[in-house]
C-alpha positions in Angstrom: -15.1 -1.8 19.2 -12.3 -0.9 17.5 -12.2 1.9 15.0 -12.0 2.0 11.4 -9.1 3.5 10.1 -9.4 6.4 7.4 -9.4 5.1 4.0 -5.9 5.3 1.9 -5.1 8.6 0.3 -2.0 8.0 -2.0 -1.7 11.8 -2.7 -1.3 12.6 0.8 0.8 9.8 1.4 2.8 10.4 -1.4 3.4 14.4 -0.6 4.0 12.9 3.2 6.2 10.1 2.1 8.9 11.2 0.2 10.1 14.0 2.6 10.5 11.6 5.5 12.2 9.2 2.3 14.0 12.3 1.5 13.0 12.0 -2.3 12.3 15.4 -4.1 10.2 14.7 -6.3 8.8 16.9 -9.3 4.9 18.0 -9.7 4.9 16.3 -13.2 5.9 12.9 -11.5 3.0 12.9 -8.6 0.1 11.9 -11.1 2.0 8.7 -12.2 3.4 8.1 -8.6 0.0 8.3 -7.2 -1.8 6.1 -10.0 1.0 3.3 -9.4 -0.1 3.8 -5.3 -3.7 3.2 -5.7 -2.8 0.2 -8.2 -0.6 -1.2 -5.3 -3.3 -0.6 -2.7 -5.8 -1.9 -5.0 -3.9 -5.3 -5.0 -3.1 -5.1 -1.4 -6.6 -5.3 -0.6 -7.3 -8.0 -2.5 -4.2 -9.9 -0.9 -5.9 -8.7 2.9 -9.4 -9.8 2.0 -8.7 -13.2 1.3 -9.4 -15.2 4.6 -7.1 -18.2 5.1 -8.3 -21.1 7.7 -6.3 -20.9 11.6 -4.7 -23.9 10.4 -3.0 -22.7 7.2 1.1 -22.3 8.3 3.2 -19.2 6.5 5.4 -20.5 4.1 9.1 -20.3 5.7 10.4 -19.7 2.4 8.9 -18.9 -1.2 10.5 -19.8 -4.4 10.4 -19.1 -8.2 
């Protein structure tokens, strides 16, 4: 059965992230950078939990 993987913590990722980015970021600036990461999750688990049919091919190409 394969596990479950820890739920997303934006602050730790954020405080990981931008050293290994090497981005210095400000204390004042974490609050909105971690907002805008659970907003982004947020819609990336929406995208993830929307089950497509096996026969449903990737789009080669998308355009506006």
């Amino acid at each position: 059965m394969p596990e479950t993987p820890p739920p997303f913590d934006p602050d730790a990722y954020a405080a990981l992230a931008a050293p290994l980015l090497g981005l210095a970021i400000e204390p004042d600036w974490m609050p909105p950078i971690t907002a805008n990461l659970r907003v982004l999750a947020a819609a990336a688990e929406l995208v993830a939990g929307f089950a497509l049919p096996d026969e449903v091919e990737a789009a080669p190409r998308f355009e506006a």
